[in-house]
C-alpha positions as CSV (number, residue, x, y, z in Angstrom):
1,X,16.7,-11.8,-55.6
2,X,19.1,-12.0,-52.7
3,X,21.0,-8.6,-51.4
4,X,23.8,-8.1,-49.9
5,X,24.7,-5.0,-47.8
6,X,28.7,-4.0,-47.5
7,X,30.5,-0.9,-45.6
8,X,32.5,0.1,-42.9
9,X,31.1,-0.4,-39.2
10,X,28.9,1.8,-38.1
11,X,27.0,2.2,-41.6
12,X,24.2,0.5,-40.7
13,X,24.8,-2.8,-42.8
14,X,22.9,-4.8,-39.7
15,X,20.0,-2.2,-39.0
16,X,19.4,-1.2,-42.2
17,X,19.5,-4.9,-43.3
18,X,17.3,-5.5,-41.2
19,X,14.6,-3.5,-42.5
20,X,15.4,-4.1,-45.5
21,X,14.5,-7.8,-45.1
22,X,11.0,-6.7,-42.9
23,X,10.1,-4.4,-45.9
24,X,10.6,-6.8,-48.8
25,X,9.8,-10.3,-46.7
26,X,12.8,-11.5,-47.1
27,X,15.0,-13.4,-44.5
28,X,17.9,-11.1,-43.2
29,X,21.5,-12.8,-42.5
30,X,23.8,-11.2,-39.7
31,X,27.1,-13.1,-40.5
32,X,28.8,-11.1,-37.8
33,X,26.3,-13.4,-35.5
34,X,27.1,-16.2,-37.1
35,X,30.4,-15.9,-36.4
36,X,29.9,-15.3,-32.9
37,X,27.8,-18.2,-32.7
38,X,30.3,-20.7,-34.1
39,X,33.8,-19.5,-32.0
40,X,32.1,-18.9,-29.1
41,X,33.2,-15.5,-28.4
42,X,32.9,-12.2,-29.9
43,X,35.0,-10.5,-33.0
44,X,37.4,-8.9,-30.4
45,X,38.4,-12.2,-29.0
46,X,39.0,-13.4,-32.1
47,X,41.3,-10.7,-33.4
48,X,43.1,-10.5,-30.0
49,X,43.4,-14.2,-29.5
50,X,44.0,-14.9,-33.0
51,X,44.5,-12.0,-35.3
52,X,42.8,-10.0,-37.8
53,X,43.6,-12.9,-40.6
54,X,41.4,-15.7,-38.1
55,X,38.5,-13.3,-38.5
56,X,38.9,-12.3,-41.9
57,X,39.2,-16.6,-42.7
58,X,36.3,-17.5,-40.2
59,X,34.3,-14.7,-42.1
60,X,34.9,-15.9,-45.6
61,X,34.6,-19.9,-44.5
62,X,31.0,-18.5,-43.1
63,X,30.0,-16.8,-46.3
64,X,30.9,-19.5,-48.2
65,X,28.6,-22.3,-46.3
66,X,25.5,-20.0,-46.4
67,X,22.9,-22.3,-47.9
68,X,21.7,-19.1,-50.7
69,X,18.0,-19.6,-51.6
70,X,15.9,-16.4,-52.9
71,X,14.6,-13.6,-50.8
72,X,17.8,-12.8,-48.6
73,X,19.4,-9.9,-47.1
74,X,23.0,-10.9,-45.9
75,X,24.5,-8.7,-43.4
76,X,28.2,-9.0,-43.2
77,X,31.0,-7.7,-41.8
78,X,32.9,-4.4,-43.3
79,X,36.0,-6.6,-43.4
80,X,34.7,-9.2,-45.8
81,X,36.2,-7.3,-48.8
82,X,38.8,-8.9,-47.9
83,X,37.8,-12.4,-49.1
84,X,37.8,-12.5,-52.7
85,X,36.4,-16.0,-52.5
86,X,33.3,-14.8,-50.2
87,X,33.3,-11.7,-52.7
88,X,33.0,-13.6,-55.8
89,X,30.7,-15.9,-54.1
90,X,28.1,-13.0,-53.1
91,X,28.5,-11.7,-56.1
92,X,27.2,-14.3,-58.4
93,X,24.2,-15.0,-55.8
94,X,23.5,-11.6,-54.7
95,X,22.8,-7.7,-55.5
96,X,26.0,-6.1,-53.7
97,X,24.8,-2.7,-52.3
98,X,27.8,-0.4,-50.5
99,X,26.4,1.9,-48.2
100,X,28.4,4.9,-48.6
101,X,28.7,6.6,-45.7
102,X,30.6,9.6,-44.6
103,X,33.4,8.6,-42.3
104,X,32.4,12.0,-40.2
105,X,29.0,9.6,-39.8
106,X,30.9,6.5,-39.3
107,X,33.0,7.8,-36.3
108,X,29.5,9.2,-34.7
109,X,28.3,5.4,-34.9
110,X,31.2,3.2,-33.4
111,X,32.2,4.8,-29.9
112,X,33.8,1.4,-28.8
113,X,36.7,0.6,-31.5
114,X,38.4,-0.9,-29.1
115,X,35.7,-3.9,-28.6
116,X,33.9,-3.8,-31.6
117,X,36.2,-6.2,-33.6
118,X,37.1,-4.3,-36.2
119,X,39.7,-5.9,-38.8
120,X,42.8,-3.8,-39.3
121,X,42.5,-1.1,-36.8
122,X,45.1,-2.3,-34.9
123,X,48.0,0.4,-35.2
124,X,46.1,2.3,-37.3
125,X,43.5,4.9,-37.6
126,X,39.8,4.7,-38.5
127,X,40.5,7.6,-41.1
128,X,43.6,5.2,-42.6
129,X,41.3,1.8,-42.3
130,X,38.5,3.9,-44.6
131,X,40.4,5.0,-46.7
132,X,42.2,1.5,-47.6
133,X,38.5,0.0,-48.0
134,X,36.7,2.5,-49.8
135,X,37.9,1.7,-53.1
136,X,37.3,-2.3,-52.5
137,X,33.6,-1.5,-51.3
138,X,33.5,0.5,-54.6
139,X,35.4,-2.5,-56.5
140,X,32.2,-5.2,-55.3
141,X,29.1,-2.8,-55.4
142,X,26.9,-3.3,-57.7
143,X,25.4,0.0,-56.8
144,X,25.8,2.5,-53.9
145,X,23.5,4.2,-51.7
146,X,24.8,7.8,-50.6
147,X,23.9,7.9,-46.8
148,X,23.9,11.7,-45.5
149,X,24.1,12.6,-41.8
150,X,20.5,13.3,-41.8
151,X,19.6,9.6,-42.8
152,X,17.3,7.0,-41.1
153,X,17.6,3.5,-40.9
154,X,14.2,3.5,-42.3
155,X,15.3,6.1,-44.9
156,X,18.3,4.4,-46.3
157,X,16.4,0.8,-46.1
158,X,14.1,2.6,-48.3
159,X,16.6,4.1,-50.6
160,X,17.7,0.6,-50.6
161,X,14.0,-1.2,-52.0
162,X,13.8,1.7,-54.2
163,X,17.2,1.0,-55.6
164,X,16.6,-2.3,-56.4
165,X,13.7,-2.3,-58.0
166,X,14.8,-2.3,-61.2
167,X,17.9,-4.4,-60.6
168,X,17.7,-8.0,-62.7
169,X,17.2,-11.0,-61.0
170,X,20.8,-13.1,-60.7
């Protein structure tokens, strides 16, 4: 079984991912990393250089190359909703788990939204931005995991290996 975490920034996809993968034994998958990794520069850069469509293309180019064996957590970023190639394509190889989290919660978490590299915010609010993806994170899921303000990492990654316990294998 492979997993896949999606959400806006700040929900924890990376963290939570991460101990996800730790609990389970799984390898984890940051494709925000990889992207960094293969321009060179960070997700700012690329949106200011290039625009929010470079990222969103780089992103879904990235998912699509991952070499998908079982017993991985892929990480990637909130904008990859986006791609319904890279959807589709982590769809059919992987659990798709939105972490649903309140956008009072999501603000707490990003205090740089001017460097963080976030897709569409540009012009635009974080309020306007969630409420434009919530319904694709809710199109993709396979299931969600409510996250309350009270929430852990190590809560919600358990939420998370409780959740899919009795998911079938893809």
């Amino acid at each position: 079984m492979n997993i896949t975490l999606i959400g806006m920034p700040g929900s924890g996809k990376t963290s939570v991912g991460r101990e996800v993968a730790r609990l389970l034994e799984y390898k984890f998958v940051d494709i925000d990393l990889l992207i960094k990794q293969k321009a060179g520069c960070t997700l700012q850069e690329i949106i200011d250089t290039q625009g929010d469509e470079a990222l969103v293309l780089l992103e879904g180019k990235i998912v699509l190359g991952l070499p998908i064996s079982d017993g991985i957590v892929i990480s990637p970023g909130g904008s990859i909703v986006y791609s319904q190639k890279a959807m589709d394509f982590l769809k059919a190889k992987s659990t798709i788990i939105f972490l649903h989290t309140p956008l009072s919660r999501v603000k707490h978490q990003i205090d740089n939204q001017e460097s963080r590299g976030i897709v569409g915010l540009k012009g635009r609010s974080l309020e306007q931005l969630f409420a434009e993806r919530f319904p694709l994170y809710q199109k993709y899921a396979d299931m969600s995991i409510n996250i309350g303000d009270k929430d852990t990492v190590n809560s919600v990654a358990t939420k998370v290996v409780e959740a899919i316990r009795y998911v079938p294998d893809k």
